[in-house]
VMD Tcl script that draws the C-alpha trace (Angstrom):
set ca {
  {0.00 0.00 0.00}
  {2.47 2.51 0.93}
  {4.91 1.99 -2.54}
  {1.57 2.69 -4.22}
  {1.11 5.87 -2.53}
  {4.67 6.33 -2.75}
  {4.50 6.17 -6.67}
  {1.13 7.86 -7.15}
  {3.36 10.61 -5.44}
  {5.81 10.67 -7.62}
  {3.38 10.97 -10.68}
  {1.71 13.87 -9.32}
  {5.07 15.89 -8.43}
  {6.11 15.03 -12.53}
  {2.96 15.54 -13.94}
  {3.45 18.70 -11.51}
  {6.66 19.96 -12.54}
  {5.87 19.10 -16.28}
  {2.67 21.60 -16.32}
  {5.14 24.48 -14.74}
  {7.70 23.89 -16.98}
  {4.95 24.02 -19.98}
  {3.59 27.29 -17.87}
  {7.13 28.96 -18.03}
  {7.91 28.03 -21.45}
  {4.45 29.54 -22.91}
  {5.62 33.06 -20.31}
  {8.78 33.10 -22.04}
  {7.23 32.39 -25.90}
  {5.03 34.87 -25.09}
  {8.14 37.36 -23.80}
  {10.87 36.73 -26.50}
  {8.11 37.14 -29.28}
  {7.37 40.75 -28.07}
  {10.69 41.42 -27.58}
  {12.82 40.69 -30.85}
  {11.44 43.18 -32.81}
  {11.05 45.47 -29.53}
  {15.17 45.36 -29.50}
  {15.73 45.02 -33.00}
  {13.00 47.13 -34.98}
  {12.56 44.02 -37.26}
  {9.32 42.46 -37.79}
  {8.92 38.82 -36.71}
  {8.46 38.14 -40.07}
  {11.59 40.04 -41.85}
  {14.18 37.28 -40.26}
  {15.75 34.56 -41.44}
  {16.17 31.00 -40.32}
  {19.81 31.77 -40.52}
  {21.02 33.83 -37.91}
  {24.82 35.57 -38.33}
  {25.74 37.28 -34.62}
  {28.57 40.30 -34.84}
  {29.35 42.94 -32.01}
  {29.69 45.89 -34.41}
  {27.18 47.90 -36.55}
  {29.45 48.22 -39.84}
  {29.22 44.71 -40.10}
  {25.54 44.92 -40.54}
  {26.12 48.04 -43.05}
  {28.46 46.10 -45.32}
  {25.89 43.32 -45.56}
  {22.63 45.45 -46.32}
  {24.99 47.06 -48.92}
  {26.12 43.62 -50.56}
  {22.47 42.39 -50.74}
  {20.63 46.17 -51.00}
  {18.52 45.30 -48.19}
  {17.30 47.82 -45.48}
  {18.95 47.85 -42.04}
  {16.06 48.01 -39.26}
  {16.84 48.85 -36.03}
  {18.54 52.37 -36.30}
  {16.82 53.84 -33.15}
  {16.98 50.29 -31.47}
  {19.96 48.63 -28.91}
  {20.42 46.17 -31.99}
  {20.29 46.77 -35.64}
  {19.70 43.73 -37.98}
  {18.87 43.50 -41.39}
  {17.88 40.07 -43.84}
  {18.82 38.35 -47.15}
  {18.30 35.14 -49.02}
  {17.06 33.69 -45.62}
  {20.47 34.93 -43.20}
  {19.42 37.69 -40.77}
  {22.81 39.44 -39.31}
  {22.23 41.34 -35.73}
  {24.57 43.69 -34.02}
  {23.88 42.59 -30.41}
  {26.56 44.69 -28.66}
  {29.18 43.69 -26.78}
  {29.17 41.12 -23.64}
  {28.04 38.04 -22.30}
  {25.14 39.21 -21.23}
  {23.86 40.66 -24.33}
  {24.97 37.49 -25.95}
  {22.63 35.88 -23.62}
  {20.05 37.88 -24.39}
  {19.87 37.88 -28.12}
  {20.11 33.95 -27.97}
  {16.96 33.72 -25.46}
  {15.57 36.24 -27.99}
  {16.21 34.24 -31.13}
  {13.57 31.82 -29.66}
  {10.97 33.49 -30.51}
  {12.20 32.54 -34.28}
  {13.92 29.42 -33.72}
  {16.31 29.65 -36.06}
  {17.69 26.74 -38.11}
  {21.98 28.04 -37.38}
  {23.45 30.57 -35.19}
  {26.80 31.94 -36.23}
  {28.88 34.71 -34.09}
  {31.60 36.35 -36.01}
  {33.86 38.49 -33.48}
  {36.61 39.71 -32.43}
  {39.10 38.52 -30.25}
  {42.27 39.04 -28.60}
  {45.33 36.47 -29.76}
  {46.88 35.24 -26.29}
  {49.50 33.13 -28.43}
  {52.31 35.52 -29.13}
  {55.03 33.33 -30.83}
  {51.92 31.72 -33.22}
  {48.71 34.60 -33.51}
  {48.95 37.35 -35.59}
  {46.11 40.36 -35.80}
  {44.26 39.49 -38.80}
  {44.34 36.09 -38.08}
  {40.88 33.57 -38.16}
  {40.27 31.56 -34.64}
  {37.92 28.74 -35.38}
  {36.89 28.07 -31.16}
  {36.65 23.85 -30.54}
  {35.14 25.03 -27.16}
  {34.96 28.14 -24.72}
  {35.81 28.51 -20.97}
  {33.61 29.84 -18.83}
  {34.90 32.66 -17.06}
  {31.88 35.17 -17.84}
  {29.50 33.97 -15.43}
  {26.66 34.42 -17.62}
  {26.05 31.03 -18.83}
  {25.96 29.44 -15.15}
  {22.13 31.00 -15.89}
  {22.14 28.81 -18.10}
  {23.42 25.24 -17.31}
  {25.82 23.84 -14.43}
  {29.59 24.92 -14.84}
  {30.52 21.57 -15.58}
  {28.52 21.77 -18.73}
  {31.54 22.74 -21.19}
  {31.20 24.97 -23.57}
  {30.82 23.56 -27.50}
  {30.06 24.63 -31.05}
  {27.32 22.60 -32.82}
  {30.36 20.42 -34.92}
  {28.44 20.61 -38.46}
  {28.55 24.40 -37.99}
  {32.03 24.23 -37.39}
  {33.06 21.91 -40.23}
  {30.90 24.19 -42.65}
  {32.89 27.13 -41.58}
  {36.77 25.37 -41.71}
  {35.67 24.45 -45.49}
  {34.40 28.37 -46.29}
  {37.86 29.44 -44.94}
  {39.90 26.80 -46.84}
  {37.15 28.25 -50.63}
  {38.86 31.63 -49.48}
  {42.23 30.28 -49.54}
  {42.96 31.31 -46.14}
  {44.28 29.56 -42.94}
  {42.90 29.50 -39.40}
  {43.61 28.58 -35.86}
  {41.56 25.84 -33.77}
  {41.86 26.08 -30.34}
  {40.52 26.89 -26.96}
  {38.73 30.96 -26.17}
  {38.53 32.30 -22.62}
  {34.96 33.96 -22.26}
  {35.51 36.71 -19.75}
  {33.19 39.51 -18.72}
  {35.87 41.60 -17.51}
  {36.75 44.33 -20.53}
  {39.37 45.93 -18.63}
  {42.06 43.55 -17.24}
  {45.00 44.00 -19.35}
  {46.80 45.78 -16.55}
  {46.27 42.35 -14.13}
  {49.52 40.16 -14.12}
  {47.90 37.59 -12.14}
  {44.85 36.83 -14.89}
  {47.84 37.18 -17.46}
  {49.11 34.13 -15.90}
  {46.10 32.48 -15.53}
  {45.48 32.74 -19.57}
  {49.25 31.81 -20.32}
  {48.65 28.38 -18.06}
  {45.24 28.02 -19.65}
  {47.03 27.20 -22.80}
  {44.12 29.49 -24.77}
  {44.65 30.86 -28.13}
  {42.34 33.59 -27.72}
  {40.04 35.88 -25.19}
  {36.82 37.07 -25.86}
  {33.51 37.85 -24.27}
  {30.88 36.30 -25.75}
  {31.81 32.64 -27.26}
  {31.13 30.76 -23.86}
  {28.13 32.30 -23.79}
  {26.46 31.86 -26.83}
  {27.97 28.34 -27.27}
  {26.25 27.21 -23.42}
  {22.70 29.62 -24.05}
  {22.27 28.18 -27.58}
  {22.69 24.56 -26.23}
  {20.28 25.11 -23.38}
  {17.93 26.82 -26.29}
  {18.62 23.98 -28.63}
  {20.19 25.78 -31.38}
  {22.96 24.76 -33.40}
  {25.51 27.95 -32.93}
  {29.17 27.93 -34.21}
  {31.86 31.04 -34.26}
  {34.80 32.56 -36.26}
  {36.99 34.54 -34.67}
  {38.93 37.50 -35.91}
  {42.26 38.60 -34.07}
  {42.28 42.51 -33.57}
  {44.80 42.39 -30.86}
  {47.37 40.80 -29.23}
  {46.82 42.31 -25.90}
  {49.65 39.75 -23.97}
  {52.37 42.11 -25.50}
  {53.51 44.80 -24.54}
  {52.79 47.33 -27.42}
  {49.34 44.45 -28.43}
  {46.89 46.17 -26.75}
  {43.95 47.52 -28.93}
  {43.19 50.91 -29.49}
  {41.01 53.47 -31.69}
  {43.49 53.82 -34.14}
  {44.49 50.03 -34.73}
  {41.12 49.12 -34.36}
  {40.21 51.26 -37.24}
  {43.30 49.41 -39.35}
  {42.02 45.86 -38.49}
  {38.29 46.56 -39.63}
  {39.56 48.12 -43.02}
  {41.82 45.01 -43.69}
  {39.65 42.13 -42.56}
  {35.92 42.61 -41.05}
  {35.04 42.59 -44.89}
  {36.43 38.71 -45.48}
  {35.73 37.85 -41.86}
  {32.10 38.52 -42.78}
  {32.16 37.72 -46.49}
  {33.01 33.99 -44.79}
  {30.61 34.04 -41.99}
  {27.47 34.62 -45.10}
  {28.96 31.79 -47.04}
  {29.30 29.48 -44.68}
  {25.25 29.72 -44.19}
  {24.45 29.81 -47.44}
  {26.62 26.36 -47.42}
  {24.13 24.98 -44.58}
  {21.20 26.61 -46.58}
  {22.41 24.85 -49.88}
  {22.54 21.50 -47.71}
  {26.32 21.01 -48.72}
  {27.31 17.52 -48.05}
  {29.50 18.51 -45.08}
  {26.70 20.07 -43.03}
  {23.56 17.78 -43.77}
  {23.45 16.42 -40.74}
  {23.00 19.13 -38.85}
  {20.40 19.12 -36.40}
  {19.84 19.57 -32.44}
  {19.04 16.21 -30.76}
  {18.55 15.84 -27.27}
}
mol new
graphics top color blue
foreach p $ca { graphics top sphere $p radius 0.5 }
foreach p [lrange $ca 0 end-1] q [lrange $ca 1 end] { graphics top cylinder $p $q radius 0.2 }
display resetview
């Protein structure tokens, strides 16, 4: 008698737990749908099923110019614009914003999520600025994703994604790094010796703030999300750190490839090229 209470228990606490997770999940719908154009200034409607991620508005300038497309969002925190099914959103800069966008991309659920950003190159006898960082996986020093999923949850690129990517680089005749990116939320720390040492040890090839994040958010919002990684500074030596000026050199030598392979690499998954068909979220 009492393991049949004891089960008719447990049913009640699932069946329980199952309605409020169905109650949150309809809040949240509800929420995100409302919201993604409320950030963005784009119509539900107006995006693609192919998202591209970038940090910087030019980015979304140069690809409303390629395509002659309008770029919504002007008087918005993000500005976005869509063509031949890729939607490209200047999310701003930071792990929580990266959260945010990916939560927000539910109300879409988009087929691919790729981030194109910048980075800082940690390996000084091997990185150069300009070079391409294709991220195996992300470490978790932003915080932001343990809203997400446990810290032991590591940090990994939907493989497909990935692969699609390494071939786009390899059509452009260029070469690229694989390796692991620290996620930090800390902008400022290239005065600390002691998390200089901690990066050296780590063995990273690169620091950034938003890979981690969008890598661990997209996984919990099952969506396949990938990155490419462009060095703009090599902020372990001494004269490496960024600034206005060498910022401005870096985007007028190589935010036009860097994006030119981010679209192609979609349009691969969009074409169903042999080397992503089998791309898909499973649990």
């Amino acid at each position: 008698m009492e393991e049949k209470v004891s089960l008719a228990h447990y049913s009640a606490l699932l069946s329980a737990g199952e309605e409020m997770e169905a109650l949150q999940k309809s809040v949240k719908d509800r929420i995100v749908k409302d919201w993604l154009p409320r950030y963005t200034g784009m119509p539900l409607e107006k995006f693609g099923e192919y998202i591209l991620l970038v940090n910087f508005s030019n980015y979304v300038r140069m690809f409303a110019d390629r395509h002659d497309v309008p770029v919504y969002g002007a008087d918005k925190p993000m500005q976005a614009a869509t063509a031949d099914n890729i939607t490209i959103i200047n999310f701003g800069i930071g792990s929580p914003n990266a959260g945010l966008i990916i939560d927000l991309l539910e109300a879409i659920q988009p087929k691919a999520v790729l981030f194109l950003g910048k980075c800082g190159g940690l390996r000084n006898n091997k990185n150069h600025v300009g070079d391409l960082i294709l991220p195996i996986a992300a470490i978790r020093g932003e915080g932001t994703s343990n809203d997400y999923l446990p810290p032991e949850v590591p940090a990994l690129p939907a493989f497909a994604l990935q692969k699609a990517i390494s071939t786009t680089i390899r059509d452009y005749e260029q070469d690229y790094w694989t390796g692991v990116v620290y996620t930090t939320n800390k902008r400022v720390w290239e005065h600390r010796e002691d998390f200089k040492k901690r990066l050296r040890d780590l063995r990273c090839y690169a620091i950034d703030m938003e890979t981690a994040t969008i890598f661990v958010a997209a996984f919990k919002n099952r969506m396949p999300a990938g990155a490419l990684l462009l060095v703009s500074d090599m902020p372990l030596q001494e004269d490496g750190i960024k600034t206005e000026a060498s910022d401005r050199v870096v985007t007028a030598k190589f935010a036009e490839m860097h994006l030119n392979i981010g679209v192609d690499s979609l349009k691969q998954l969009i074409n169903k090229g042999l080397t992503v068909k089998h791309l898909r979220f499973e649990d």
